[in-house]
Backbone bond lengths (Angstrom), bond angles and torsions (degrees), N, CA, C in turn:
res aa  C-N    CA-C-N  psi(-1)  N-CA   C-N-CA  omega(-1)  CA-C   N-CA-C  phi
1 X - - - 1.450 - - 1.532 108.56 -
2 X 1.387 110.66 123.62 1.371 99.76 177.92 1.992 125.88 -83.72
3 X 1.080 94.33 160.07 1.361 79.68 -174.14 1.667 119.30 -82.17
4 X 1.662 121.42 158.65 1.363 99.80 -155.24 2.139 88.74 -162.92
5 X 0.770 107.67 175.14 1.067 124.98 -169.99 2.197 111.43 -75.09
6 X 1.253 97.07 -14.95 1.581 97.08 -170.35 1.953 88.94 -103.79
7 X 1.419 111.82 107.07 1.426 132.80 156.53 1.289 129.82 -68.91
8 X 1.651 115.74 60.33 1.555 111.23 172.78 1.279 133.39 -79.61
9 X 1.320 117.42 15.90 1.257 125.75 152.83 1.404 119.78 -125.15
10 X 1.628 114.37 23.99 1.040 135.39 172.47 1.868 116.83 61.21
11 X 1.272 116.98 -152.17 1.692 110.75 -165.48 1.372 94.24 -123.06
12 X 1.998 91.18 -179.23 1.510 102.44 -162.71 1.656 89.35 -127.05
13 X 1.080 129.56 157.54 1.673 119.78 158.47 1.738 111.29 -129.08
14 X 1.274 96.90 118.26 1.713 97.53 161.30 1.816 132.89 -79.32
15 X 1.269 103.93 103.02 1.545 109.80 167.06 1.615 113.21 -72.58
16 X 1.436 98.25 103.48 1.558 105.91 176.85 1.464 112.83 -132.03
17 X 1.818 99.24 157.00 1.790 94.82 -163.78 1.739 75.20 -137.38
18 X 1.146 103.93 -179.67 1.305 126.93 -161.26 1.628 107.08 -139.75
19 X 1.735 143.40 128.01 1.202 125.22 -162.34 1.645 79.37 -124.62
20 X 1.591 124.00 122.01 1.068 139.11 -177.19 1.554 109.33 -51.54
21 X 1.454 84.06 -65.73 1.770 101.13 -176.11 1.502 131.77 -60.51
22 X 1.631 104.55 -23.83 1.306 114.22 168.93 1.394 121.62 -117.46
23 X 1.184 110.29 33.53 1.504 123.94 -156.83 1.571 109.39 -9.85
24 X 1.360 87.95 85.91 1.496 109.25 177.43 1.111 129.22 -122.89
25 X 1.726 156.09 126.11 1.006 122.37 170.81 1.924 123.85 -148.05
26 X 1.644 105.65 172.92 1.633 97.79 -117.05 2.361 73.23 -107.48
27 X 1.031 118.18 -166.60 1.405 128.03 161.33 1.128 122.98 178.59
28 X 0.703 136.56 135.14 1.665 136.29 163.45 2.241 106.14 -125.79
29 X 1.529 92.09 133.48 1.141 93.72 173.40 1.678 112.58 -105.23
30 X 1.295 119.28 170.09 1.619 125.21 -160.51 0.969 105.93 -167.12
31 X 1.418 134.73 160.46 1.203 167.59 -150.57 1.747 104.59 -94.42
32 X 0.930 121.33 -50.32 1.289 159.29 -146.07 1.100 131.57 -138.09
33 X 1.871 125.67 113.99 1.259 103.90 179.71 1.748 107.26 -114.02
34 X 1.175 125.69 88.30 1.422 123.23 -160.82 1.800 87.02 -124.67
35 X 1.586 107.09 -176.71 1.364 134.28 -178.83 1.617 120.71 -34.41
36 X 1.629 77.69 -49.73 1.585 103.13 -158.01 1.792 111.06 -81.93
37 X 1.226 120.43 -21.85 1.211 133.91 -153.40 2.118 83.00 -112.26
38 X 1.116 117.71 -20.74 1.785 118.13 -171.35 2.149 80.77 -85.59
39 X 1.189 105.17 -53.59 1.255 93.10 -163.97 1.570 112.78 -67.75
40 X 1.275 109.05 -34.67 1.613 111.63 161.41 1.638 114.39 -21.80
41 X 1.467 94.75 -71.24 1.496 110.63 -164.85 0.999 111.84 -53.93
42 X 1.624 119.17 -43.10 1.368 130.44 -159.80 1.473 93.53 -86.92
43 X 1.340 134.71 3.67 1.448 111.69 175.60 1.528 95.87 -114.84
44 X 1.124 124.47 -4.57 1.721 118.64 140.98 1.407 116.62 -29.31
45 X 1.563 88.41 -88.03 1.607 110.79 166.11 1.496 125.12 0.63
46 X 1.483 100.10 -63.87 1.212 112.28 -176.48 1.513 110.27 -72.64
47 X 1.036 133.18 -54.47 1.606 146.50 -166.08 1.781 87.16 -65.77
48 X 1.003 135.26 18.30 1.512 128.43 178.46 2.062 85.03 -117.18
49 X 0.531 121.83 -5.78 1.716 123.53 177.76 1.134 113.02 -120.20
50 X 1.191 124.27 131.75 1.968 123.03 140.55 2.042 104.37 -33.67
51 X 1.404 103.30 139.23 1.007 130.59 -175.39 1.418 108.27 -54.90
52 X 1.873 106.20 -44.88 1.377 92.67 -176.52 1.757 109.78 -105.76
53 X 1.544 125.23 49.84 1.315 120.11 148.32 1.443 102.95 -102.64
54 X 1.444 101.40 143.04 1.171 92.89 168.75 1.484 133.78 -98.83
55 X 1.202 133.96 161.14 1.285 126.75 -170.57 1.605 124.97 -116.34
56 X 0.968 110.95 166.99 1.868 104.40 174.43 1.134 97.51 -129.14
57 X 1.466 123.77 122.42 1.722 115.70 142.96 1.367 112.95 -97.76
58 X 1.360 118.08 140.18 1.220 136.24 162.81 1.252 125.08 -87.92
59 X 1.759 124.47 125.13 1.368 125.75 -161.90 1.506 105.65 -130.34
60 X 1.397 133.37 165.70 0.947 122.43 146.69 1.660 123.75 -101.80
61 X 1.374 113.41 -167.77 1.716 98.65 -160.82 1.907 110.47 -66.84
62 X 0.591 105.57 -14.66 1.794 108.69 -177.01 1.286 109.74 -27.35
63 X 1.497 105.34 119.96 1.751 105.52 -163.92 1.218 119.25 -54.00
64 X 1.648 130.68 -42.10 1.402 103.67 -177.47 1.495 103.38 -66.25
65 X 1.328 144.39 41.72 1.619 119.81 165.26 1.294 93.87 -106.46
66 X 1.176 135.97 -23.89 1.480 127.88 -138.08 2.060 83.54 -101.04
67 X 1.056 85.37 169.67 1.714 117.94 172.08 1.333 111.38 -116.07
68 X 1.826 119.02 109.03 1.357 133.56 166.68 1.227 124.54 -101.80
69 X 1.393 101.34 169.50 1.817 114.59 -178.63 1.917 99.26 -46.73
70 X 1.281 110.85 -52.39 1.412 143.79 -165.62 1.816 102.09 -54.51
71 X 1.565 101.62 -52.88 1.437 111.08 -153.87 1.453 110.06 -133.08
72 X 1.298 135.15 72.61 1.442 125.65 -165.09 1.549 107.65 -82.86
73 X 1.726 138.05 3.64 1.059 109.57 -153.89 1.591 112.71 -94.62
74 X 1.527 116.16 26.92 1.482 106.87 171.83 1.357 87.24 -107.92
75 X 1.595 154.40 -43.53 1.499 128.39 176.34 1.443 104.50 -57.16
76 X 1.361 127.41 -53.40 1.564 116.35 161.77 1.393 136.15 -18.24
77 X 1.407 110.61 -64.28 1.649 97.04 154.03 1.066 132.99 -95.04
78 X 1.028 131.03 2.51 1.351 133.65 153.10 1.643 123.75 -54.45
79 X 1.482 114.21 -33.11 1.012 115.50 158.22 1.684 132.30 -69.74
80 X 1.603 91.70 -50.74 1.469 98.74 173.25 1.945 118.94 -62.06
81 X 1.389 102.34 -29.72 1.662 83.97 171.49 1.903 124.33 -124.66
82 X 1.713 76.85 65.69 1.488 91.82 -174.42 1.478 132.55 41.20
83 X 1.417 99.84 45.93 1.849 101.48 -155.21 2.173 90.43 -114.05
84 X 0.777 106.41 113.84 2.125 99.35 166.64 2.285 102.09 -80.20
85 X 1.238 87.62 139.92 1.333 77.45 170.89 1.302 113.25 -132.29
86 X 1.338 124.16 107.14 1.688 114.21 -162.12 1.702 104.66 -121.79
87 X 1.501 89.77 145.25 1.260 114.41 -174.81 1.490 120.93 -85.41
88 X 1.369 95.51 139.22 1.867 87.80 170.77 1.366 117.29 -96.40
89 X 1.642 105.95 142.78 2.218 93.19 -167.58 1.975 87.53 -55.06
90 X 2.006 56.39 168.38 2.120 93.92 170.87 1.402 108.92 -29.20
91 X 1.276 128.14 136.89 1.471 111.84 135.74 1.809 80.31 95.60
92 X 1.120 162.79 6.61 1.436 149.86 -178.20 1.286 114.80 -136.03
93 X 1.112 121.09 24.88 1.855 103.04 -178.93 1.396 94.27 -63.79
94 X 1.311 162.02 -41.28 1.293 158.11 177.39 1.795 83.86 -18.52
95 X 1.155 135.47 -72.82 1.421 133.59 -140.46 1.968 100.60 -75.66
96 X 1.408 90.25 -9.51 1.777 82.14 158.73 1.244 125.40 -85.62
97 X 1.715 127.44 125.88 1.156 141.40 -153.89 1.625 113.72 -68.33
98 X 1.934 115.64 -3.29 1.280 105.25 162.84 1.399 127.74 -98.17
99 X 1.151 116.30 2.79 1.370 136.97 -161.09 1.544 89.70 -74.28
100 X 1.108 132.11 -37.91 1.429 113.80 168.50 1.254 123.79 -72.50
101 X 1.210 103.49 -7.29 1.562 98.42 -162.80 2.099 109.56 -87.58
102 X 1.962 82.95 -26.67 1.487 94.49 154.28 1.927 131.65 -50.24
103 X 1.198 91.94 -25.10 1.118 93.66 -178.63 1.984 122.09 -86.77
104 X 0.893 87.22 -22.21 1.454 91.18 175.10 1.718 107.13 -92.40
105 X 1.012 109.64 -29.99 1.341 115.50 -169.89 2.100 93.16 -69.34
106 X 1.016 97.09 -56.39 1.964 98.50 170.08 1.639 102.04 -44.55
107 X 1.294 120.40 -45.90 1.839 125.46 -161.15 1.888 100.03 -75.67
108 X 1.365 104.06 -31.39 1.659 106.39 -171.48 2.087 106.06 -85.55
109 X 1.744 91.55 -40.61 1.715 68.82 -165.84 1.437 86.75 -137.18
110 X 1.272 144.80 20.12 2.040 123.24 152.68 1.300 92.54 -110.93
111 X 1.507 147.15 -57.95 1.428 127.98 -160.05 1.140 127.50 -38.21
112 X 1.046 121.14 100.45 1.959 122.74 179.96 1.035 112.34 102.83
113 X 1.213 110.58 1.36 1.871 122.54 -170.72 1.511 115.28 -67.28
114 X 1.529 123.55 164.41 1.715 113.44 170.72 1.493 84.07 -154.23
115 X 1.510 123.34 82.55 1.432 119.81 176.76 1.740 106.68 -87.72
116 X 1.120 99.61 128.58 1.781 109.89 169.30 1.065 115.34 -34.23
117 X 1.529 122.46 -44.45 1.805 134.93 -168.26 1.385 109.25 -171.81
118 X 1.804 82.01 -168.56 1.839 87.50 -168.76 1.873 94.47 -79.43
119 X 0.694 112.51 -56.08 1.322 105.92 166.42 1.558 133.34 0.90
120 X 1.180 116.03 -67.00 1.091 136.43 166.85 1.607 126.34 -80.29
121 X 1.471 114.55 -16.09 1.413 118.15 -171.16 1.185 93.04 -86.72
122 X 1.723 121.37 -36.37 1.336 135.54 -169.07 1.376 118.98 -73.23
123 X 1.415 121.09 -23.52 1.206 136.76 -178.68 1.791 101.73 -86.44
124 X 1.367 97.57 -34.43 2.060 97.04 178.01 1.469 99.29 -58.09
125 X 1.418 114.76 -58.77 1.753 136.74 177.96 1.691 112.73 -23.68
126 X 1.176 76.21 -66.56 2.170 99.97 -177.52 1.798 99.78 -61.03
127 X 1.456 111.46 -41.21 1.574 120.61 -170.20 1.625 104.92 -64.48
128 X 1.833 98.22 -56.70 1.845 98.29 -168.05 1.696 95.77 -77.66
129 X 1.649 154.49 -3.88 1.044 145.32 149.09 1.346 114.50 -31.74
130 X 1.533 84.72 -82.32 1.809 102.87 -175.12 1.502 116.03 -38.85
131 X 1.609 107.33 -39.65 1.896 123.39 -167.48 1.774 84.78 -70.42
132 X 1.061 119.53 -68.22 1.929 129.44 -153.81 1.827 100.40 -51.94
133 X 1.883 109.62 -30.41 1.795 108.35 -160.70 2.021 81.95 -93.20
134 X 1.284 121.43 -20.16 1.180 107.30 165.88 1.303 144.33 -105.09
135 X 1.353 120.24 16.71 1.748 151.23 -175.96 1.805 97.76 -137.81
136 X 1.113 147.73 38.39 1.342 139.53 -170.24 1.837 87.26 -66.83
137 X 1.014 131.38 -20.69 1.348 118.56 -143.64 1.677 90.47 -113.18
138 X 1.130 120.74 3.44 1.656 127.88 -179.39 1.667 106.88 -40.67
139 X 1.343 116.18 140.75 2.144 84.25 -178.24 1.928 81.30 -87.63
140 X 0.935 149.48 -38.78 1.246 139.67 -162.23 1.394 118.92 -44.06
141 X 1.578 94.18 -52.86 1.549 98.91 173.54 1.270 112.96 -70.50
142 X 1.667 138.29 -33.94 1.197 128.59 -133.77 2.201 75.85 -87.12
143 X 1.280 112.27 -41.26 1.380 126.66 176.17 1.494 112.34 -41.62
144 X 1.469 114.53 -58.08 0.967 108.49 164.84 2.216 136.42 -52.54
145 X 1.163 95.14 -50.29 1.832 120.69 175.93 1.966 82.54 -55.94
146 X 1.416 113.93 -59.47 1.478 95.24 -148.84 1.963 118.31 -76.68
147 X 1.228 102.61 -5.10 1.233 147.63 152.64 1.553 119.32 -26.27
148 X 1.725 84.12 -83.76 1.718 106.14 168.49 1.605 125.04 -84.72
149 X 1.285 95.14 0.11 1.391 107.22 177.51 1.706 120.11 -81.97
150 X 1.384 121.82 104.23 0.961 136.57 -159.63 1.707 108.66 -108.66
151 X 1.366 123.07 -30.72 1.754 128.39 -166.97 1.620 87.53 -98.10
């Protein structure tokens, strides 16, 4: 079945972060991309550090990242476990440093693809992760990232 624009078993979303310093990077896929499932991830995030370094994630505006009048509990923990979480203006996630990395990750395991399910697309996902935090030095990929690399 090829893949196509009509979702009858609807979509998948990947929460992925990028570790500058160890050019490493982390994902979890979900059902769902709401509040509760951002803070999930992000308390991954954290449990990858000692408590007292502190960390930055970088987001773009997509409402569950932000902290509202309505909903404070991602500045809430963000405060409580020493985490800053800064946004890139409107209109720029391009200038976040994984956004390329999206792009290769589409070139290694969906381009040309015809996966049965989420199941399996998710298992390519989890597969080209693990392959990209252990080949960082690939020239294909690095060709590819420097490519899409725009900031």
């Amino acid at each position: 079945m090829r893949a196509t624009y009509t979702r009858t078993q609807g979509v998948r979303h990947l929460f992925a972060a990028l570790d500058l310093g160890k050019d490493k990077m982390y994902g979890h896929i979900k059902k769902r991309k709401r509040r509760g499932e951002f803070l999930e991830f992000c308390r991954y995030l954290r449990s990858l550090y000692p408590p007292e370094v502190r960390i930055a994630i970088i987001c773009d505006n997509f409402s569950p990242h932000l902290t509202t009048k309505k909903d404070k509990r991602v500045g809430e923990w963000a405060e409580a476990n020493n985490v800053e979480i800064a946004y890139t203006p409107t209109n720029s996630s391009w200038l976040n440093r994984i956004e390329a990395q999206f792009t290769a990750l589409r070139e290694f395991t969906l381009n040309g693809t015809d996966h049965t399910g989420h199941r399996q697309q998710g298992s390519m996902i989890r597969r080209y992760i693990a392959w990209r935090n252990r080949n960082t030095d690939n020239p294909r990929l690095r060709r590819i990232v420097k490519r899409a690399n725009v900031a």
